[in-house]
NUDO-208895 format. One record per residue (C-alpha): z, y, x; residue in one letter; residue number from 1. Coordinates in nm, 3 decimals. Each point is the difference from the previous one (the first is absolute). Layout:
# NUDO-208895
<site><zz>Z</zz><yy>Y</yy><xx>X</xx><r>A</r><k>NUM</k></site>
...
***
This chain:
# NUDO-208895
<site><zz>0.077</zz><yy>5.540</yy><xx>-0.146</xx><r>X</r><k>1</k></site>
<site><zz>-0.026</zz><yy>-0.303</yy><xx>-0.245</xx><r>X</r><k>2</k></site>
<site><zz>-0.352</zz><yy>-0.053</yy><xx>0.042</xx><r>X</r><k>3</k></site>
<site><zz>0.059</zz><yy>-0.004</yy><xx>0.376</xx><r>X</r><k>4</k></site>
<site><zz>0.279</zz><yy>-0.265</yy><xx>0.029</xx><r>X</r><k>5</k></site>
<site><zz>-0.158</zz><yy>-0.172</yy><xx>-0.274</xx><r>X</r><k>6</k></site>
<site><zz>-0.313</zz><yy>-0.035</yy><xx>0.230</xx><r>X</r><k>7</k></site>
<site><zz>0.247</zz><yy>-0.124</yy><xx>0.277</xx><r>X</r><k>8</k></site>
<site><zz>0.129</zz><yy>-0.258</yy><xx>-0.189</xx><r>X</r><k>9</k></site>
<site><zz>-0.324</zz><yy>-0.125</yy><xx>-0.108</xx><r>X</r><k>10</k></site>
<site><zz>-0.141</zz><yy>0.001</yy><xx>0.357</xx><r>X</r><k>11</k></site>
<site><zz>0.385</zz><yy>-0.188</yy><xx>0.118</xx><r>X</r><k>12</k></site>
<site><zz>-0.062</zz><yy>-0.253</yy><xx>-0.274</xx><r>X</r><k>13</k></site>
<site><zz>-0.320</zz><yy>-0.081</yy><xx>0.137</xx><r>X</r><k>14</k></site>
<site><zz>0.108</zz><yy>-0.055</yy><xx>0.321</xx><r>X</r><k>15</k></site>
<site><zz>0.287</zz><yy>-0.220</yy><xx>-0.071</xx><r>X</r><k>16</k></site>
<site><zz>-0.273</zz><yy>-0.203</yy><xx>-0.250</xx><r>X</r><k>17</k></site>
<site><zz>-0.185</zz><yy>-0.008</yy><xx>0.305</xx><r>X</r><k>18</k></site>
<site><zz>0.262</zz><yy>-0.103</yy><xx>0.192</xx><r>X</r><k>19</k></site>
<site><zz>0.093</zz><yy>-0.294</yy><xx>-0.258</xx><r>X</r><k>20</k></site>
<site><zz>-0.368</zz><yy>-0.195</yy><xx>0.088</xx><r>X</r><k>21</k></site>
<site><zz>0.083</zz><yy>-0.052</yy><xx>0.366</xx><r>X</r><k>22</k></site>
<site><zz>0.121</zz><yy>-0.315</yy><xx>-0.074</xx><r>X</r><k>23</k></site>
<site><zz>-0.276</zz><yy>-0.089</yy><xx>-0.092</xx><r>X</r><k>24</k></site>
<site><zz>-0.185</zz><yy>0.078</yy><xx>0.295</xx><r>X</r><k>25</k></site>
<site><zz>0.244</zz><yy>-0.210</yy><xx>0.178</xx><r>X</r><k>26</k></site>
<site><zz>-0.045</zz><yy>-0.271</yy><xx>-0.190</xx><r>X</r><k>27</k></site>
<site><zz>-0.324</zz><yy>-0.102</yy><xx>0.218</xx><r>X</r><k>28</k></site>
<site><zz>0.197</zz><yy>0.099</yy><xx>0.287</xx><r>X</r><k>29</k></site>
<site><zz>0.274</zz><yy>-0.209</yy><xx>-0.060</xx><r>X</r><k>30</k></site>
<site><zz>-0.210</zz><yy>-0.312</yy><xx>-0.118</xx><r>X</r><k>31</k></site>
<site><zz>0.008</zz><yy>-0.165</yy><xx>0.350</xx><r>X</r><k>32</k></site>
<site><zz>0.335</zz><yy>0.043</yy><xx>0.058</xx><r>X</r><k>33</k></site>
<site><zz>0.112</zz><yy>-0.120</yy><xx>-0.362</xx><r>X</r><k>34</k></site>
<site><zz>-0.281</zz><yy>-0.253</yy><xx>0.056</xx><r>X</r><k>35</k></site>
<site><zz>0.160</zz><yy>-0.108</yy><xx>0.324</xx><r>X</r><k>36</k></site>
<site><zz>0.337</zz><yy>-0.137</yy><xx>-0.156</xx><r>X</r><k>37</k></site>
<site><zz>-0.139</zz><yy>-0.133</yy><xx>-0.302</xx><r>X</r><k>38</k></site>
<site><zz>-0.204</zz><yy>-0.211</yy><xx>0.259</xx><r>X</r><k>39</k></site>
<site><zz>0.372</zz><yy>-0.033</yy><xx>0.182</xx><r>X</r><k>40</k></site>
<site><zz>0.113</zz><yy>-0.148</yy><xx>-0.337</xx><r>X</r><k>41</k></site>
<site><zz>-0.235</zz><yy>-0.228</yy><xx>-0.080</xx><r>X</r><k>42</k></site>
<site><zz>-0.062</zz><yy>-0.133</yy><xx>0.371</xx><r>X</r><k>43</k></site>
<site><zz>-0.370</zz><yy>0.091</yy><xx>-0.047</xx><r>X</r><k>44</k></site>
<site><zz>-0.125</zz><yy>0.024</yy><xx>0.385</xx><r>X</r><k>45</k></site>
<site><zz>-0.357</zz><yy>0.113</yy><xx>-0.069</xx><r>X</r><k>46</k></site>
<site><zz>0.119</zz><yy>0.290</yy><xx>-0.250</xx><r>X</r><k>47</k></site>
<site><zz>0.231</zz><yy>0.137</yy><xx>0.243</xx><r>X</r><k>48</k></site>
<site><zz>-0.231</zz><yy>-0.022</yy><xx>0.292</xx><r>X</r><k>49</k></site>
<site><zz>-0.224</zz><yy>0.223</yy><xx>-0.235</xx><r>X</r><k>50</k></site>
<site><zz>0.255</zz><yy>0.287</yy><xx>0.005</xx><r>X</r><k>51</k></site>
<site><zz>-0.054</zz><yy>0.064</yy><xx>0.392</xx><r>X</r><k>52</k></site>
<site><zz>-0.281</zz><yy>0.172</yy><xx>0.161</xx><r>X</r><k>53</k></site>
<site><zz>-0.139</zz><yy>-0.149</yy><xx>0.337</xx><r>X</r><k>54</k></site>
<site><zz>0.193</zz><yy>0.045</yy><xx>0.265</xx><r>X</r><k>55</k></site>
<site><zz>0.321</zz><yy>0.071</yy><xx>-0.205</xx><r>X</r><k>56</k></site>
<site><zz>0.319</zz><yy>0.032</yy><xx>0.161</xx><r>X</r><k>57</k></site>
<site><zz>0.350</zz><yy>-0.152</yy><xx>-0.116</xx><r>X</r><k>58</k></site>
<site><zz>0.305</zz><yy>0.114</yy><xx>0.157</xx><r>X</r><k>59</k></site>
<site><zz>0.377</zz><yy>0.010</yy><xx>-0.045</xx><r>X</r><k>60</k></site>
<site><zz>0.259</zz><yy>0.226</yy><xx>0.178</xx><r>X</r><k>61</k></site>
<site><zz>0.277</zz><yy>-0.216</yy><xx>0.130</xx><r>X</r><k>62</k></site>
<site><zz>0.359</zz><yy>0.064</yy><xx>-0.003</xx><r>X</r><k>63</k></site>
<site><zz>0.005</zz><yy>0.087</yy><xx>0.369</xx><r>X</r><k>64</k></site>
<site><zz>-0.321</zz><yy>0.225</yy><xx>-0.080</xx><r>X</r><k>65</k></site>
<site><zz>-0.247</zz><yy>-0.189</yy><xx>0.086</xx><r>X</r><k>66</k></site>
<site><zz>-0.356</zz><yy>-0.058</yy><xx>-0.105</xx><r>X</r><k>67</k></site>
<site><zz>-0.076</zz><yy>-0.366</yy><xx>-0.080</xx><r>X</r><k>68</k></site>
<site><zz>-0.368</zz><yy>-0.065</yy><xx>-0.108</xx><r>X</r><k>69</k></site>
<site><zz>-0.080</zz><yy>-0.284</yy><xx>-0.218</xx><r>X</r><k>70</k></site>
<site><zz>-0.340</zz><yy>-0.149</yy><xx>-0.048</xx><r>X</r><k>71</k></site>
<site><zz>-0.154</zz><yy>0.091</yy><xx>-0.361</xx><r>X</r><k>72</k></site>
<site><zz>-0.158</zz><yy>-0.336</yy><xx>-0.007</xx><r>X</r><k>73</k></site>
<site><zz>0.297</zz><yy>-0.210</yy><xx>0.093</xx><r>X</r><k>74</k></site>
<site><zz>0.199</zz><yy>0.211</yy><xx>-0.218</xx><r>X</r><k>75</k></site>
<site><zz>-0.187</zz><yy>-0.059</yy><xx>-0.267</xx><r>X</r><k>76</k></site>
<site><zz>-0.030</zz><yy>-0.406</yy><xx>0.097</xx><r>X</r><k>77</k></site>
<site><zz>0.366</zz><yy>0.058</yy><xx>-0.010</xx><r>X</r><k>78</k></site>
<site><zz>0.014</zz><yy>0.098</yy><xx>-0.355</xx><r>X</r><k>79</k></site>
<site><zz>-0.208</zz><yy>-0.242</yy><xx>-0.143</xx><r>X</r><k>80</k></site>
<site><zz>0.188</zz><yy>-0.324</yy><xx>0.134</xx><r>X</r><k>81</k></site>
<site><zz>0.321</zz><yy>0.143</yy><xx>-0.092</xx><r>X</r><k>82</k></site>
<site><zz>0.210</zz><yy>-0.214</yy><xx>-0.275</xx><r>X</r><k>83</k></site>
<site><zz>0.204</zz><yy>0.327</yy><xx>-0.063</xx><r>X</r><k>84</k></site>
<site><zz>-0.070</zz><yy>0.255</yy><xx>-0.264</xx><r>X</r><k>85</k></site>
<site><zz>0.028</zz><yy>0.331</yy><xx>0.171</xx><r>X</r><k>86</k></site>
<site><zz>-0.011</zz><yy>0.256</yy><xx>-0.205</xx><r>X</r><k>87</k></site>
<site><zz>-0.007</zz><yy>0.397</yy><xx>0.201</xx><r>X</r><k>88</k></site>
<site><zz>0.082</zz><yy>0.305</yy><xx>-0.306</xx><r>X</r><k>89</k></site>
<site><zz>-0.104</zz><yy>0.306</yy><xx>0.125</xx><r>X</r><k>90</k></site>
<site><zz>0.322</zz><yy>0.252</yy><xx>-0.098</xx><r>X</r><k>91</k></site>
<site><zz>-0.224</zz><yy>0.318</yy><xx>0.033</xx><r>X</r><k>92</k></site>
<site><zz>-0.326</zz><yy>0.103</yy><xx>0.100</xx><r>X</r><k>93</k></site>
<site><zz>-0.107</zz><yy>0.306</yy><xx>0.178</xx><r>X</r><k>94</k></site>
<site><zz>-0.375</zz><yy>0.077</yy><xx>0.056</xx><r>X</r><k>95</k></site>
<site><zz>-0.171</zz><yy>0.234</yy><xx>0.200</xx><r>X</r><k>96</k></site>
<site><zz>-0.376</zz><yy>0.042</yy><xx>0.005</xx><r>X</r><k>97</k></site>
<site><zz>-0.270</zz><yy>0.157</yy><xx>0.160</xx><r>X</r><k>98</k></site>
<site><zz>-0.341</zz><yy>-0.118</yy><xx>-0.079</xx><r>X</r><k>99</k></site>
<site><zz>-0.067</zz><yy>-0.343</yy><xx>0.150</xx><r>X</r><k>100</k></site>
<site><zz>0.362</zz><yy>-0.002</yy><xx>0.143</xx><r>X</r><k>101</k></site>
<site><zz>0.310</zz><yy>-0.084</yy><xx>-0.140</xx><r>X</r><k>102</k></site>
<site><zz>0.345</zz><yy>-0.085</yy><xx>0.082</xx><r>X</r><k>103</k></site>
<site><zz>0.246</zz><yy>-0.190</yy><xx>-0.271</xx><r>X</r><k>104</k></site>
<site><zz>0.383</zz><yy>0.004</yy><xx>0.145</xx><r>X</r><k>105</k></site>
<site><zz>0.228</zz><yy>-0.233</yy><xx>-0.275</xx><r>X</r><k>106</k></site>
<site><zz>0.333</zz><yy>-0.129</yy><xx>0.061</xx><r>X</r><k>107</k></site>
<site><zz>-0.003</zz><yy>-0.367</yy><xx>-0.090</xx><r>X</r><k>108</k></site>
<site><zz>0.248</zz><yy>-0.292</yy><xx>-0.094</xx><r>X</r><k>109</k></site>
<site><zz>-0.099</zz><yy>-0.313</yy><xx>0.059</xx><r>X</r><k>110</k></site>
<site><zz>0.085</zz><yy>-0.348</yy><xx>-0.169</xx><r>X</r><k>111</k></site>
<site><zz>-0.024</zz><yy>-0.338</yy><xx>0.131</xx><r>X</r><k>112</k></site>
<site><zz>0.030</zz><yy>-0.271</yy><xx>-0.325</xx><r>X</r><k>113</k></site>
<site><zz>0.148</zz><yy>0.265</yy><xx>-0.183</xx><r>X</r><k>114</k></site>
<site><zz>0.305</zz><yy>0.117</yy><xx>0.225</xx><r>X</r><k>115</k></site>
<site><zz>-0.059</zz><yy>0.335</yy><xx>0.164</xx><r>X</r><k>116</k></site>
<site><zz>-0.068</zz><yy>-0.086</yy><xx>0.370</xx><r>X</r><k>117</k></site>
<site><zz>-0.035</zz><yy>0.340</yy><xx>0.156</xx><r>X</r><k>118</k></site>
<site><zz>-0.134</zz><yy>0.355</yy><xx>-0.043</xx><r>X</r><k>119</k></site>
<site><zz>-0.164</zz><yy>0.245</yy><xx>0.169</xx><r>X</r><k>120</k></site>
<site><zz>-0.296</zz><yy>0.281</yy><xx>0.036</xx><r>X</r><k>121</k></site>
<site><zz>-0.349</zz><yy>-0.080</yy><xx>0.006</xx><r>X</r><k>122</k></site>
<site><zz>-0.255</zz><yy>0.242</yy><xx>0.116</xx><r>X</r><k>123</k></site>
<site><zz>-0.367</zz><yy>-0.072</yy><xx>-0.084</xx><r>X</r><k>124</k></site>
<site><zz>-0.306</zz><yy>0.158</yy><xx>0.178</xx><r>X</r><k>125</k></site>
<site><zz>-0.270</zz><yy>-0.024</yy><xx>-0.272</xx><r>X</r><k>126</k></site>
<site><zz>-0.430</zz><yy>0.088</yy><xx>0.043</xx><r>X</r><k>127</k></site>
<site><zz>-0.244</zz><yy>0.014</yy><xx>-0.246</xx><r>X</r><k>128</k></site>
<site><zz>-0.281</zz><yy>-0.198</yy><xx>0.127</xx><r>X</r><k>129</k></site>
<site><zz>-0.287</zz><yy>-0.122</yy><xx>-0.201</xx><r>X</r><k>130</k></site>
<site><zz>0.218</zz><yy>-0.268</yy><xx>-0.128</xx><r>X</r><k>131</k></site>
<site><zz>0.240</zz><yy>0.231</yy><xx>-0.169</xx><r>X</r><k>132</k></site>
<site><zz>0.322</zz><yy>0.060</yy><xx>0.111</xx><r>X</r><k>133</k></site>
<site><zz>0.141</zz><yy>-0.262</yy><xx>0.354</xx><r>X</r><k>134</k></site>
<site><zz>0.280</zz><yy>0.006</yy><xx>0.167</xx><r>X</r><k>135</k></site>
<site><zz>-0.039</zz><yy>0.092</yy><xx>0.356</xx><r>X</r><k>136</k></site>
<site><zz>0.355</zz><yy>0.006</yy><xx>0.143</xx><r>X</r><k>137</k></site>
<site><zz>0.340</zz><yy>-0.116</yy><xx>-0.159</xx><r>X</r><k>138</k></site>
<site><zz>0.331</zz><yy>0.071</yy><xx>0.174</xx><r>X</r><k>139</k></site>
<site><zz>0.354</zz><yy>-0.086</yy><xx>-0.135</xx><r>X</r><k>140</k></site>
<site><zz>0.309</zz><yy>0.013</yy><xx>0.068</xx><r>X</r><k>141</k></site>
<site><zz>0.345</zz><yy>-0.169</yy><xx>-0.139</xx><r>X</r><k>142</k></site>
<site><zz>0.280</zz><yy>0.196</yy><xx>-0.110</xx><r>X</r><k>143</k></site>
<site><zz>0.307</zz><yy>-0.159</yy><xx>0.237</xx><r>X</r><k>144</k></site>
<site><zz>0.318</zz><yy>0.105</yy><xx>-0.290</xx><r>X</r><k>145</k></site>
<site><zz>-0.002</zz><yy>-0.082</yy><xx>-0.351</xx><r>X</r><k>146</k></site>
<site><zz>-0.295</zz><yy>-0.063</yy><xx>-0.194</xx><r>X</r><k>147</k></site>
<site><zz>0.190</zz><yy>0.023</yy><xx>-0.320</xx><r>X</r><k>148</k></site>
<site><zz>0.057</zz><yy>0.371</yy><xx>0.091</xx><r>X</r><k>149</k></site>
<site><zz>-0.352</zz><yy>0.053</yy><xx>0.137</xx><r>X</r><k>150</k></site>
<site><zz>-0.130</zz><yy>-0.144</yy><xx>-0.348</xx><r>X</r><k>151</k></site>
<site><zz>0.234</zz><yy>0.307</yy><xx>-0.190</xx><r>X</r><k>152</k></site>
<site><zz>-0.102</zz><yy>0.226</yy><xx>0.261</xx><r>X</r><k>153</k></site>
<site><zz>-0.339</zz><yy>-0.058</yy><xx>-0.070</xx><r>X</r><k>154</k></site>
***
């Protein structure tokens, strides 16, 4: 009987081990969208343009719900001429992946020179192309009651 659970705690160690390196596979998963608002915070138009695949989508879910589309370019052009520091912090990350798919849903508070402006959800479409890992589609939406709260929540 020893010998037995032994065994099943050896095999259940290995599997939480195993477990404890999927960060690391989302590390080159998450590298766009990490990559993104670095490029956010240091107004850097070409390195955020990098993060998006062709034809990628940006949306946001309105208050009313619904869908305004932005263009990635002018969002981007956006970004690099402004004289704010905006700075997004992701609160948590959630990944799912299968093969060259992935989705990466992360509630978000963002600052404008420092002062928290708003927060919200993002939800990130990612492909693995060629080029590594791209954005394809971002959606987001902001949280309409206290962000304060939402940041504890989250």
């Amino acid at each position: 009987m020893r010998a037995l659970m032994f065994a099943a705690l050896t095999l259940t160690s290995g599997a939480v081990l195993a477990m404890g390196t999927q960060p690391l596979a989302n590390e080159e998963l998450l590298k766009p969208v990490n990559t993104l608002f670095d490029a956010m915070r240091s107004h850097d138009e070409a390195a955020l343009l990098a993060q998006f695949a062709p034809m990628a989508q940006l949306q946001r879910v309105t208050a009313d719900g619904l869908i305004k589309t932005s263009d990635v370019q002018k969002f981007a052009n956006s970004i690099a001429t402004s004289q704010a520091y905006l700075d997004e912090q992701l609160l948590a990350v959630k990944v799912q992946q299968h093969g060259n798919l992935a989705n990466v849903w992360t509630p978000f508070a963002f600052y404008l020179d420092n002062k928290l402006s708003h927060c919200g959800v993002n939800n990130f479409v990612l492909i693995k192309s060629e080029q590594g890992w791209k954005i394809q589609y971002l959606i987001d939406v902001t949280f309409e009651g206290d962000c304060q709260a939402f940041i504890a929540e989250h």
